[in-house]
C-alpha atoms as an extended CHARMM CRD file, in Angstrom:
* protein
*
       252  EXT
         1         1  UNK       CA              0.0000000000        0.0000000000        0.0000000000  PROA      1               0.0000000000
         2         2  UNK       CA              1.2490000000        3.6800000000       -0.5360000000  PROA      2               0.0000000000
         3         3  UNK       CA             -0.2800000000        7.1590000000       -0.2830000000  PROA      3               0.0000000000
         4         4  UNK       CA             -0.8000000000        9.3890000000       -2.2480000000  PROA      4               0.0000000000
         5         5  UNK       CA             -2.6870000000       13.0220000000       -1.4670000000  PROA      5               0.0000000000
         6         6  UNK       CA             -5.8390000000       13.8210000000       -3.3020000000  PROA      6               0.0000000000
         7         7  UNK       CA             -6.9290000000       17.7890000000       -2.6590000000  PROA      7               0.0000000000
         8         8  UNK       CA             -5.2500000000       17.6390000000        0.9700000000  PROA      8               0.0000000000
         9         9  UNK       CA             -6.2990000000       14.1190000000        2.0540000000  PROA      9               0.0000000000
        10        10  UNK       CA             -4.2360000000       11.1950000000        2.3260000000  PROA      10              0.0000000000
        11        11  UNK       CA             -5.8850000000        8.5040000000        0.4110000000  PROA      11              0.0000000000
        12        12  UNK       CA             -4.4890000000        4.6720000000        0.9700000000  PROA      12              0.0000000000
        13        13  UNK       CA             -4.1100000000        3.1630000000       -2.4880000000  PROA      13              0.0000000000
        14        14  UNK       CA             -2.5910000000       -0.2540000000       -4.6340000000  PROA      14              0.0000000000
        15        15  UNK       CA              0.6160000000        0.4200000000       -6.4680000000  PROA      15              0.0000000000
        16        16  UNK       CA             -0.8830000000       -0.3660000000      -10.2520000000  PROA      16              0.0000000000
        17        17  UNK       CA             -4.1550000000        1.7910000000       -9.4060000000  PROA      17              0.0000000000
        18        18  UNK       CA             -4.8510000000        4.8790000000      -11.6760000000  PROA      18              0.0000000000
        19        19  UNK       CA             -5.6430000000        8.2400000000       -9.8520000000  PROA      19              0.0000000000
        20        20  UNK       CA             -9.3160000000        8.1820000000      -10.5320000000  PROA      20              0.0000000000
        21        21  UNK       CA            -10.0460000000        4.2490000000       -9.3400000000  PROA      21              0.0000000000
        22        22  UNK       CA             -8.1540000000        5.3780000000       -5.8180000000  PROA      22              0.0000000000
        23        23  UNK       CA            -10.4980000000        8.5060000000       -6.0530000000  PROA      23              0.0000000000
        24        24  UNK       CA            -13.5930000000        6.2450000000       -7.0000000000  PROA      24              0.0000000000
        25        25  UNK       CA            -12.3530000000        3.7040000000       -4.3150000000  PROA      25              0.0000000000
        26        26  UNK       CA            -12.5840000000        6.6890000000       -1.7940000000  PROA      26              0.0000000000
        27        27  UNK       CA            -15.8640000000        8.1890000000       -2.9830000000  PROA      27              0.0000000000
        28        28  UNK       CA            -13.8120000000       10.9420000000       -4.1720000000  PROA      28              0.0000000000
        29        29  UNK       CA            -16.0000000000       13.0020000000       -7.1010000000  PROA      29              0.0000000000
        30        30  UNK       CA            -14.0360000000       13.5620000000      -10.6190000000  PROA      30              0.0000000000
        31        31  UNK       CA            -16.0890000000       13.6110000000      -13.3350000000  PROA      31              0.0000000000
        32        32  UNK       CA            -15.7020000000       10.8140000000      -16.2780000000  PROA      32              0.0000000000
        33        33  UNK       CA            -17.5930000000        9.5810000000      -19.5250000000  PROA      33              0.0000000000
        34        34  UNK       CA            -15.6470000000        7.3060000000      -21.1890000000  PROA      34              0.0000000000
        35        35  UNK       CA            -14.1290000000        5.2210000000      -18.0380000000  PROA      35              0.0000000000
        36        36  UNK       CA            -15.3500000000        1.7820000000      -17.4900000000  PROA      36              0.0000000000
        37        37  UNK       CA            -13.8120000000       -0.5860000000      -14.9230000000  PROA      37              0.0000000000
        38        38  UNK       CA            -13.8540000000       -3.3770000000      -17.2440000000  PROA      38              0.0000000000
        39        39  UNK       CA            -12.2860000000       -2.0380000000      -19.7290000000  PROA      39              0.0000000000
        40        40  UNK       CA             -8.7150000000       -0.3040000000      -20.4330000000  PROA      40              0.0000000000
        41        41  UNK       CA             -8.7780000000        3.4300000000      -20.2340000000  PROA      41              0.0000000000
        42        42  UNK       CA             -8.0330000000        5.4160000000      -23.4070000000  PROA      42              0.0000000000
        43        43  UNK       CA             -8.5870000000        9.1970000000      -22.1090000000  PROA      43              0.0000000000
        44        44  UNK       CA            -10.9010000000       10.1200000000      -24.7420000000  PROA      44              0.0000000000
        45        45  UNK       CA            -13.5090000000       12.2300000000      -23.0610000000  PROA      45              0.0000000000
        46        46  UNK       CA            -10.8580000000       14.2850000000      -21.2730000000  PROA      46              0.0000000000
        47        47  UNK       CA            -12.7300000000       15.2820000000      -19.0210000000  PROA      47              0.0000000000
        48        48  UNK       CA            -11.3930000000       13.3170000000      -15.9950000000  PROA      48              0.0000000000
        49        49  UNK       CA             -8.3110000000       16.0210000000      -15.6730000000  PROA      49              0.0000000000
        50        50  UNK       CA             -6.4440000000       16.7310000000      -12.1180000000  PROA      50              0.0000000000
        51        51  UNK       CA             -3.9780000000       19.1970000000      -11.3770000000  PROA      51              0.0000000000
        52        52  UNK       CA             -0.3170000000       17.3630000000      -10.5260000000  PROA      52              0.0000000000
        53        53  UNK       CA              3.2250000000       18.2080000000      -10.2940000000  PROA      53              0.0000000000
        54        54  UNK       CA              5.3300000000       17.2130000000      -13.3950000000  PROA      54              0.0000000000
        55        55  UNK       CA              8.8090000000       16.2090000000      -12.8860000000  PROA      55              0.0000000000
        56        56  UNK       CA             10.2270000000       19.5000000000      -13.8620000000  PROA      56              0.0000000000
        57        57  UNK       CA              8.4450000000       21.0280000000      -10.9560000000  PROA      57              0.0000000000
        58        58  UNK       CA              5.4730000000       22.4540000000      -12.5810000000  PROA      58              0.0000000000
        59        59  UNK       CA              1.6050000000       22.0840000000      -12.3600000000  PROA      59              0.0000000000
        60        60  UNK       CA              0.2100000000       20.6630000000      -15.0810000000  PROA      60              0.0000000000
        61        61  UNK       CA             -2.8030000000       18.8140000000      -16.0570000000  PROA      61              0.0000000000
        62        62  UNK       CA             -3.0750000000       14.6930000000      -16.5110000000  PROA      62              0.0000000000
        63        63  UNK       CA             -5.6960000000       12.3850000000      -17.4700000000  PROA      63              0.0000000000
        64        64  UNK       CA             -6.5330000000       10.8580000000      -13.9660000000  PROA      64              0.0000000000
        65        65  UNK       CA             -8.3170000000        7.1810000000      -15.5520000000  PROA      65              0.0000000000
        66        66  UNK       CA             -4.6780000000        6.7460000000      -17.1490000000  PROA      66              0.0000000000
        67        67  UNK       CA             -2.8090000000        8.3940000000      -14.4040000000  PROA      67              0.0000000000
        68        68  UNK       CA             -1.2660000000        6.0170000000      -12.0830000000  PROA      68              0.0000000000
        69        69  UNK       CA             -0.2410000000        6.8280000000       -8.8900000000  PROA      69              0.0000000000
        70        70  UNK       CA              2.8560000000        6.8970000000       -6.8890000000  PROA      70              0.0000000000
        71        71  UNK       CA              4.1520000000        6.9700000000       -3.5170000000  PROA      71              0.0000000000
        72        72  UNK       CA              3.4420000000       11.3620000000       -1.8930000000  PROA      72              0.0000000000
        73        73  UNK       CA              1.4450000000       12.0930000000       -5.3970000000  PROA      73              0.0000000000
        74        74  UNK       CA             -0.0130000000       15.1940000000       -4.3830000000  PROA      74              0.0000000000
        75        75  UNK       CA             -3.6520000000       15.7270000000       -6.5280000000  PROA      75              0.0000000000
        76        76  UNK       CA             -5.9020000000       18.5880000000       -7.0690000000  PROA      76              0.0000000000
        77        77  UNK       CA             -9.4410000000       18.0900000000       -8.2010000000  PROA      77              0.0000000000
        78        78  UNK       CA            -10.8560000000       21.5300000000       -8.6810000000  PROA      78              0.0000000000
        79        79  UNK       CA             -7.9620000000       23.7550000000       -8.7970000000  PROA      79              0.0000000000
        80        80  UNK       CA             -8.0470000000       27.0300000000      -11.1670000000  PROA      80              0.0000000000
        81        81  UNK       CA             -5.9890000000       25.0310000000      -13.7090000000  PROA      81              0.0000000000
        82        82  UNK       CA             -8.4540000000       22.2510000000      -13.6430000000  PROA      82              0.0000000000
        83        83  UNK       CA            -11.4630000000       23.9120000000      -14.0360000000  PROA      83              0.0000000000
        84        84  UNK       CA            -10.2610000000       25.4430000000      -17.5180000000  PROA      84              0.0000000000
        85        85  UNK       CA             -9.0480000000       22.1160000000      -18.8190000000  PROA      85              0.0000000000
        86        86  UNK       CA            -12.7450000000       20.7040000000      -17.8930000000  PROA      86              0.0000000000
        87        87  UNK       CA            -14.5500000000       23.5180000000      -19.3340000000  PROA      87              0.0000000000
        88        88  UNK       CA            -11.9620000000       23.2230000000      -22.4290000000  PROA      88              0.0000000000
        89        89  UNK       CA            -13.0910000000       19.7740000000      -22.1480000000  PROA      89              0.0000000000
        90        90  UNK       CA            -16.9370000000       19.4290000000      -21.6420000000  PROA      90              0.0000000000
        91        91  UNK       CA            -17.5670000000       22.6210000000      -24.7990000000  PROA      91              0.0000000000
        92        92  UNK       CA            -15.6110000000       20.0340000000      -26.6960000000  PROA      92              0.0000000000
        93        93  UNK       CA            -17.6390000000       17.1080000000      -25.9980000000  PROA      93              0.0000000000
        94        94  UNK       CA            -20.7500000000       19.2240000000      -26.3490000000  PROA      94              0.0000000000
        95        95  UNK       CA            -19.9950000000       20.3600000000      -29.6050000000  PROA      95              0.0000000000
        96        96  UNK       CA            -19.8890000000       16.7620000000      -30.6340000000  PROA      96              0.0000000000
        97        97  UNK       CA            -23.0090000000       15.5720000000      -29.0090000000  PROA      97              0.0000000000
        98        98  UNK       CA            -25.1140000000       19.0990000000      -28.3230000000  PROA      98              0.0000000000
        99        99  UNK       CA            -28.1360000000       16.5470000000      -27.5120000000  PROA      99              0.0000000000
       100       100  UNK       CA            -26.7750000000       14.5110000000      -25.0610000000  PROA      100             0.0000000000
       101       101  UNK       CA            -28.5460000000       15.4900000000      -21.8920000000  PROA      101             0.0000000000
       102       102  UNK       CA            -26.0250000000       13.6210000000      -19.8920000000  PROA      102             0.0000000000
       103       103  UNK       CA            -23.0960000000       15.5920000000      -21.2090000000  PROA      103             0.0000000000
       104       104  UNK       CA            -25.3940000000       18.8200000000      -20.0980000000  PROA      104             0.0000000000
       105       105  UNK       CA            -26.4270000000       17.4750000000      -16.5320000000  PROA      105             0.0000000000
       106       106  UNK       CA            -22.4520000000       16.2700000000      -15.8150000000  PROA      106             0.0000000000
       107       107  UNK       CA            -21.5570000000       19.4090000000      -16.5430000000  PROA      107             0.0000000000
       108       108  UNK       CA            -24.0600000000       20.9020000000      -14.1720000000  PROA      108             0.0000000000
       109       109  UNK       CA            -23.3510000000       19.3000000000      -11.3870000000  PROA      109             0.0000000000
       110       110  UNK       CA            -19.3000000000       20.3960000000      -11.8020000000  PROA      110             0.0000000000
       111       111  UNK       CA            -20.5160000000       23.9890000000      -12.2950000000  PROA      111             0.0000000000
       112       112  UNK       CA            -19.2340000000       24.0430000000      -15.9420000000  PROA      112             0.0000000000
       113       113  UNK       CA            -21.3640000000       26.8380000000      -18.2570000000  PROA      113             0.0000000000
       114       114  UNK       CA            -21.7180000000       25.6390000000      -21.5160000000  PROA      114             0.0000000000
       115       115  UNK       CA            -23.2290000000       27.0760000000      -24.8180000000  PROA      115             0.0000000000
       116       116  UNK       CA            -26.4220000000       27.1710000000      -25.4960000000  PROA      116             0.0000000000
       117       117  UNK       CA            -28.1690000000       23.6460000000      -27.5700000000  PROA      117             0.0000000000
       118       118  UNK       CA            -27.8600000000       24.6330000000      -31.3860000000  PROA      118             0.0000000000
       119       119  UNK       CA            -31.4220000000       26.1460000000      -32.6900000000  PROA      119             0.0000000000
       120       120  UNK       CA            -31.2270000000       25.8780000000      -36.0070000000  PROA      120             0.0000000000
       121       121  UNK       CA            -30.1130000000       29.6260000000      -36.4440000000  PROA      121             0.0000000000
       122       122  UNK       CA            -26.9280000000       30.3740000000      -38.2300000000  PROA      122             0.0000000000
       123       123  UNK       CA            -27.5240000000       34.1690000000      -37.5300000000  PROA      123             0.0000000000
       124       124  UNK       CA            -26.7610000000       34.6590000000      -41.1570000000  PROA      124             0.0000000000
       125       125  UNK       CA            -29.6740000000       38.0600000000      -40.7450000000  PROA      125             0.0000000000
       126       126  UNK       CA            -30.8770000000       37.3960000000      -43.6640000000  PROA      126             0.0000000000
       127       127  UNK       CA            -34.4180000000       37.0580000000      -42.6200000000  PROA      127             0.0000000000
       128       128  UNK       CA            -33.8380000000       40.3710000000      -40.5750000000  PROA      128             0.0000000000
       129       129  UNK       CA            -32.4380000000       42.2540000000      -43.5150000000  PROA      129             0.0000000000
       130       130  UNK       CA            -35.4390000000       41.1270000000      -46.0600000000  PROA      130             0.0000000000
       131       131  UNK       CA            -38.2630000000       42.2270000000      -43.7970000000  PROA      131             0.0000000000
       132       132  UNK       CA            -36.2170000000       45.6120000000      -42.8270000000  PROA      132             0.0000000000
       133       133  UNK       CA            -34.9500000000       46.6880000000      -46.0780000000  PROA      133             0.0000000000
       134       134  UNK       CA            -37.2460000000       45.1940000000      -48.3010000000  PROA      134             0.0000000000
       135       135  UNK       CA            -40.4370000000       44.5930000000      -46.9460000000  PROA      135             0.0000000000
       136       136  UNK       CA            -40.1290000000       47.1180000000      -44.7990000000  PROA      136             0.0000000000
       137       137  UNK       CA            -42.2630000000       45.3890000000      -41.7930000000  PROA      137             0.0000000000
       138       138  UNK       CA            -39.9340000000       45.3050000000      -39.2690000000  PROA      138             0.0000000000
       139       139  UNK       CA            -40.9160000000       42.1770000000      -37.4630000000  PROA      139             0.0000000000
       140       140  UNK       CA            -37.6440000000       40.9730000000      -36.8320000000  PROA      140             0.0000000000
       141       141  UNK       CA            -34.3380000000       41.9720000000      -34.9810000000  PROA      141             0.0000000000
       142       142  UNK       CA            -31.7320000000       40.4510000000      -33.4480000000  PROA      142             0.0000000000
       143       143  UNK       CA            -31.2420000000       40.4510000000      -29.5320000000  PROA      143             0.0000000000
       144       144  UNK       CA            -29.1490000000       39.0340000000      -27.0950000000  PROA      144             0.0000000000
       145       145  UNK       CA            -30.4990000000       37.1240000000      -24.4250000000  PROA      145             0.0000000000
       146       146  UNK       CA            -29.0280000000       34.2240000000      -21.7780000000  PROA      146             0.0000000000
       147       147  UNK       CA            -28.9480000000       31.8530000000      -24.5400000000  PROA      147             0.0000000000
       148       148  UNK       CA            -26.9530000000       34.1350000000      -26.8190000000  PROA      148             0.0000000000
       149       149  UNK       CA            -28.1030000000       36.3210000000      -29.7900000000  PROA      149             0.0000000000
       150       150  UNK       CA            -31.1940000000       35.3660000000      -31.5880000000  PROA      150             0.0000000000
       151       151  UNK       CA            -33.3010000000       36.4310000000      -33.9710000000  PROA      151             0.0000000000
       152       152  UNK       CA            -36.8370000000       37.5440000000      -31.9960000000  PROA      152             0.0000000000
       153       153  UNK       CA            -40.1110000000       39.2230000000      -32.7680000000  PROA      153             0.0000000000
       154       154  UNK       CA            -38.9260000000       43.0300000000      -33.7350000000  PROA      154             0.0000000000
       155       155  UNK       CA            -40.4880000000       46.4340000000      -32.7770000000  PROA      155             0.0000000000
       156       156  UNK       CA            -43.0340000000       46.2200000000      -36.1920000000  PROA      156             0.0000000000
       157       157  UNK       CA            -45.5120000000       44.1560000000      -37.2000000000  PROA      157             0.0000000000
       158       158  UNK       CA            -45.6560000000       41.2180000000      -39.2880000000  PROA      158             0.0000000000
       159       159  UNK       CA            -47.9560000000       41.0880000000      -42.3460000000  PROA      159             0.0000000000
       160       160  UNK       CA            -47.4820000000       37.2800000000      -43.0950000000  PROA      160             0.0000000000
       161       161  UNK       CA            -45.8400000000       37.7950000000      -46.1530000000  PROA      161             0.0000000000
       162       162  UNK       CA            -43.3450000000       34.5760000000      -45.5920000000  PROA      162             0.0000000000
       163       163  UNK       CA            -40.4510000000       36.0780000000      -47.3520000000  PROA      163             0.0000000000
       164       164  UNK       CA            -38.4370000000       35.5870000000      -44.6160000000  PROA      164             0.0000000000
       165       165  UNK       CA            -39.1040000000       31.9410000000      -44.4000000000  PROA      165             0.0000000000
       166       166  UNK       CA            -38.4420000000       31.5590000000      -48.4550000000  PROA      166             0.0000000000
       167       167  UNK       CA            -34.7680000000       33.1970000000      -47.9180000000  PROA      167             0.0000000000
       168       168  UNK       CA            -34.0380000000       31.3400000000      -44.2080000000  PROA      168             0.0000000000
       169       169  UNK       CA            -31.1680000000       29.1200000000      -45.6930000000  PROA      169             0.0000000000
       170       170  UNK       CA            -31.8350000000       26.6640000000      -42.4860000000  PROA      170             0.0000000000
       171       171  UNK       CA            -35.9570000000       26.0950000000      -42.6660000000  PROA      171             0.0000000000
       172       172  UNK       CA            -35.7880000000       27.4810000000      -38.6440000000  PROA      172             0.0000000000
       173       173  UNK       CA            -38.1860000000       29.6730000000      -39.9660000000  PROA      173             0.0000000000
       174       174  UNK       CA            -42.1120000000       28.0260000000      -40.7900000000  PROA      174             0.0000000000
       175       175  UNK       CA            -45.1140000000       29.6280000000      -42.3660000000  PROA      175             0.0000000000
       176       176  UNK       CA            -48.5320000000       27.4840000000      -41.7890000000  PROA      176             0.0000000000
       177       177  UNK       CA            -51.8530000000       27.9260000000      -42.4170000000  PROA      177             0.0000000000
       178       178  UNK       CA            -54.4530000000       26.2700000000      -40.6800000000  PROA      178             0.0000000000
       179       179  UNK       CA            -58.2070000000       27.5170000000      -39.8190000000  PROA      179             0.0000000000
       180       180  UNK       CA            -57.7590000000       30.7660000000      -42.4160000000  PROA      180             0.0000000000
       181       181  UNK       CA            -54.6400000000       31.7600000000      -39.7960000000  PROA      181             0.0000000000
       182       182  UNK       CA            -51.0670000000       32.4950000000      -40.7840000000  PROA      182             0.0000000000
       183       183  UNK       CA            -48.7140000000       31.5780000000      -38.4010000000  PROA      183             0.0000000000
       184       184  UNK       CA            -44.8350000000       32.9140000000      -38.9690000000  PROA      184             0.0000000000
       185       185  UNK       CA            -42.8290000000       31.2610000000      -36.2520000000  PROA      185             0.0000000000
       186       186  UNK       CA            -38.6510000000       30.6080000000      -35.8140000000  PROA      186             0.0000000000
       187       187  UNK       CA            -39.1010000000       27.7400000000      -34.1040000000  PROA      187             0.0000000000
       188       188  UNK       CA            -41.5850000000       27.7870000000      -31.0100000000  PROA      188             0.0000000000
       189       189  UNK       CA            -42.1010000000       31.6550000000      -30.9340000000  PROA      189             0.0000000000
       190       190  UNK       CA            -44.7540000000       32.9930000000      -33.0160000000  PROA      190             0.0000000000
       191       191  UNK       CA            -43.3820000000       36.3770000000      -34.6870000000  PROA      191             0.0000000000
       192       192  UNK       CA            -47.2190000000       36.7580000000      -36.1620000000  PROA      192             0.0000000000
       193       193  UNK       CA            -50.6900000000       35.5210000000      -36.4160000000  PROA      193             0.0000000000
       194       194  UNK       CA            -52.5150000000       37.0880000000      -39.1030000000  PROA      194             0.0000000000
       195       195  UNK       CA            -56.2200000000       36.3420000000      -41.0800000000  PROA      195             0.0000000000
       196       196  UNK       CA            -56.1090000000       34.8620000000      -44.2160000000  PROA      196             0.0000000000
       197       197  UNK       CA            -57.8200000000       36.1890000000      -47.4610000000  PROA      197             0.0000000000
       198       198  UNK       CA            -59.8360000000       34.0110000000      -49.3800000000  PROA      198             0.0000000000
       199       199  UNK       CA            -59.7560000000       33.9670000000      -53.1240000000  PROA      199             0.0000000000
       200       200  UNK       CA            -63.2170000000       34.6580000000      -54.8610000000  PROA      200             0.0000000000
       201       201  UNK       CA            -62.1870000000       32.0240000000      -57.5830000000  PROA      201             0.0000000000
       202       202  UNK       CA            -60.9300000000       29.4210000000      -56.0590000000  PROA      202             0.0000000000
       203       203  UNK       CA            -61.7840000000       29.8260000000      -52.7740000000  PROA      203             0.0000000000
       204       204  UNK       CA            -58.5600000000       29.1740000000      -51.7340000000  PROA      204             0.0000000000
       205       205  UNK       CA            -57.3230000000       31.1210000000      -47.8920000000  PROA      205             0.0000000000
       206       206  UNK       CA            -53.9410000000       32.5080000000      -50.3110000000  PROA      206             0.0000000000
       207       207  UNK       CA            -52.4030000000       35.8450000000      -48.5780000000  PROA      207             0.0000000000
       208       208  UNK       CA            -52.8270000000       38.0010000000      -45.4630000000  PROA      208             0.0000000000
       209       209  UNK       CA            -55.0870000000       41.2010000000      -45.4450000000  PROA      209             0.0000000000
       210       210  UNK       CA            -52.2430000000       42.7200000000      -43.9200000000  PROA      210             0.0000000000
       211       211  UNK       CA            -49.9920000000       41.8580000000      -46.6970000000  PROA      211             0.0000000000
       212       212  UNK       CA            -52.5530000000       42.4010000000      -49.4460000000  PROA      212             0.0000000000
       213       213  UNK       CA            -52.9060000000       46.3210000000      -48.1420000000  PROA      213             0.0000000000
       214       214  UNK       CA            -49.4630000000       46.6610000000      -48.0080000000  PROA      214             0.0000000000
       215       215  UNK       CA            -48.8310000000       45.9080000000      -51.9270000000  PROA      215             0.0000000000
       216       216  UNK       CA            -51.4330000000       47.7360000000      -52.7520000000  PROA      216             0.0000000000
       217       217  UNK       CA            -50.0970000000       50.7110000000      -50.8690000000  PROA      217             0.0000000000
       218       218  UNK       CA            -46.5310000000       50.4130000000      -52.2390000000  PROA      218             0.0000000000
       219       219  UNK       CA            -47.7480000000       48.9920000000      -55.6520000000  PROA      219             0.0000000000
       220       220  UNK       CA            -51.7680000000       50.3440000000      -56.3320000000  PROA      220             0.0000000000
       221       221  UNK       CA            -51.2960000000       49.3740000000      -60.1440000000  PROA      221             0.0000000000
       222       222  UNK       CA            -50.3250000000       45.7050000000      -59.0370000000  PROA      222             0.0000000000
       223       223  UNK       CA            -53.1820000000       43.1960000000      -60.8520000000  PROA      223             0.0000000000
       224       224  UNK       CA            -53.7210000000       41.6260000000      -57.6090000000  PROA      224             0.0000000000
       225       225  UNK       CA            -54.7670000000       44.3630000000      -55.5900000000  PROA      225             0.0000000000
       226       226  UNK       CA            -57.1820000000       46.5510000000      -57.8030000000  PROA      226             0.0000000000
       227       227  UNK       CA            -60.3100000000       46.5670000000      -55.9710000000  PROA      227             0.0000000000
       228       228  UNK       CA            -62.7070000000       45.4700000000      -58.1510000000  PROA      228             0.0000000000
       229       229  UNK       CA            -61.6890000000       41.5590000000      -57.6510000000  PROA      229             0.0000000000
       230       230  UNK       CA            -59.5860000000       39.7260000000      -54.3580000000  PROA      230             0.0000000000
       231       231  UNK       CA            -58.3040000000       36.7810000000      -56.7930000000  PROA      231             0.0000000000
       232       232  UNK       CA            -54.9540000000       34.5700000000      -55.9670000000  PROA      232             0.0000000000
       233       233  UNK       CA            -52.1100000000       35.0180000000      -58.0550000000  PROA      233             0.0000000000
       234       234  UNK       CA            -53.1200000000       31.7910000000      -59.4400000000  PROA      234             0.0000000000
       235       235  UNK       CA            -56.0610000000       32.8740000000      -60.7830000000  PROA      235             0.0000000000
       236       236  UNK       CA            -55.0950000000       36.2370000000      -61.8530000000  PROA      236             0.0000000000
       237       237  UNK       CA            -52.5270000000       34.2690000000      -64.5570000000  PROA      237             0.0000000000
       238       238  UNK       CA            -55.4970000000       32.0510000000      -65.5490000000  PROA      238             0.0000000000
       239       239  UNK       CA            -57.8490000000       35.1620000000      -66.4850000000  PROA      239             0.0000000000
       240       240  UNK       CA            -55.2770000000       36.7560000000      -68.0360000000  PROA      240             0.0000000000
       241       241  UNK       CA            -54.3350000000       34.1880000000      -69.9680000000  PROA      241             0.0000000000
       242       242  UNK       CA            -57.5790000000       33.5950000000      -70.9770000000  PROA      242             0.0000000000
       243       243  UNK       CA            -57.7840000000       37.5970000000      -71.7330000000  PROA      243             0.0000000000
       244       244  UNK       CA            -55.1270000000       37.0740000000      -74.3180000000  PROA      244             0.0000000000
       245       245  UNK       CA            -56.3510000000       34.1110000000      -75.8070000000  PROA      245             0.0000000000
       246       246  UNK       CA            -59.8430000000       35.9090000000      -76.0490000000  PROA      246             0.0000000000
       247       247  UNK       CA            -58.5020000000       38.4770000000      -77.4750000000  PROA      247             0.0000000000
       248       248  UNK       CA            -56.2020000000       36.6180000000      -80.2840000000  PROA      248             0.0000000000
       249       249  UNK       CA            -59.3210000000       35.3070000000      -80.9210000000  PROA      249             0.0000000000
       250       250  UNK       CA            -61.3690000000       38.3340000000      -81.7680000000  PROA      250             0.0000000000
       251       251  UNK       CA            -58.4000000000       39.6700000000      -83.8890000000  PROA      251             0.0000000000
       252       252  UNK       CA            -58.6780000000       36.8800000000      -86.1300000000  PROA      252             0.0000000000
C-alpha cells in the first residue's frame, strides 16, 4: 500500500491503481464519460483532468483514468488550472453531441457553463435584412439574451408575407396555415398571427389582409390588388391568360 494526497487528504491506495479508481475507491468526485472498470482506459472524453506536479516542478494537467499513482502524489481536483481544462473539455464534448442530456447534466453538477443547444439559427440576418430593407415590416431583430443572440419578434408588425421563411437558408423559420390563420414562427415563438384572405375564384385562404394592403399601398397598379376583384395570383394568370387568348381570338 502507498499514499498518495488527493486535494489535501491522504488517500491509501494499490501500487498499479490509476488516480481516478483510488479517487472512485474513496468516494472521491471527478467527473468521467468514457471510463469503465472493465475495460482499459483510453482518455478520450478528457474530461477526468487533475492538477499534478510534473517532474520538472510544474503544475500541469493529466488524465486521472490513465494516471497512475505513486508513492506522496499530491492531486488537485478543482484547482483554477483544472477547471479550464474541464470547461476546455466538456464545450468540446458538447460540440460533438449538443443533444446529449447527460453531457449537459455532468456538466451541471461540476458547475461548468456551456453554450447554449444549437437552434437551427446560423444568424446569417438574412431574414432580418429582407423584412427591414425590403419589406419594410420590421418584425424581426436580433437580440441578445441568456442563450446568446437570436433572432426575436422586432419592434413592427408582421404582415405574413413569408419572405423571410423563403430566404431562411436553415428552414428554422415556418409559415402554416391552418383555420384561415397564418402563423410565422422561428421555431416555437410565433413572430405573427394574421387572417387569411380568401380567393373569390378558387376559394382558396392565399395571402394576409395585412400583406394584401401593403402591396397595394406600395404597388396600387399591381393586378392583384385593384379593388374590383380579391383573386390569388393563381387565378389572376389564368384570367389573363384567358384575356389574351380571347382576345387573339377576336383579332382573327
Amino acid at each position: 500500500m502507498i499514499d498518495i494526497f488527493i486535494d489535501n487528504t491522504a488517500i491509501p491506495c494499490n501500487e498499479g491503481q490509476t488516480v481516478l479508481e483510488a479517487a472512485r475507491k474513496n468516494n472521491i468526485s471527478i467527473p468521467h464519460l468514457c471510463f469503465h472498470p472493465a475495460l482499459k482506459p483510453s482518455g478520450a472524453c478528457r474530461i477526468c483532468g487533475v492538477e499534478v506536479t510534473s517532474p520538472t516542478g510544474r503544475q500541469t494537467v493529466m488524465l486521472s483514468c490513465v494516471l497512475k499513482v505513486k508513492p506522496g502524489m499530491v492531486i488537485l481536483t478543482d484547482s483554477p488550472l483544472v477547471r479550464s481544462h474541464r470547461q476546455k473539455a466538456f464545450v468540446r464534448l458538447f460540440r460533438m453531441a449538443p443533444q446529449a442530456h447527460r453531457i449537459r447534466d455532468l456538466a451541471h453538477r461540476y458547475q461548468v457553463d456551456l453554450p447554449p443547444e444549437p437552434d437551427g439559427c446560423i444568424r446569417c440576418r438574412l431574414c432580418i435584412r429582407v423584412c427591414q430593407e425590403i419589406v419594410k415590416a420590421g418584425a424581426l431583430k436580433m437580440e441578445k439574451t441568456a442563450a446568446g443572440s437570436q433572432v426575436v419578434k422586432g419592434d413592427g408588425q408582421c404582415i405574413g408575407c413569408g419572405t423571410c421563411a423563403n430566404l431562411c437558408p436553415t428552414g428554422v423559420i415556418t409559415v402554416t396555415d391552418h383555420d384561415s390563420v397564418r402563423t410565422v414562427a422561428i421555431q416555437d415563438r410565433t413572430v405573427g398571427q394574421l387572417p387569411l384572405e380568401r380567393c373569390e375564384a378558387c376559394g382558396r385562404m392565399y395571402a394576409t389582409s395585412d400583406f394584401l394592403n401593403r402591396v397595394s399601398h406600395i404597388s396600387p397598379d399591381h393586378p392583384d390588388t385593384k379593388e374590383h376583384h380579391s383573386l390569388c395570383p393563381a387565378c389572376v394568370k389564368l384570367m389573363s391568360t384567358r384575356a389574351v387568348t380571347e382576345m387573339a381570338h377576336l383579332k382573327k
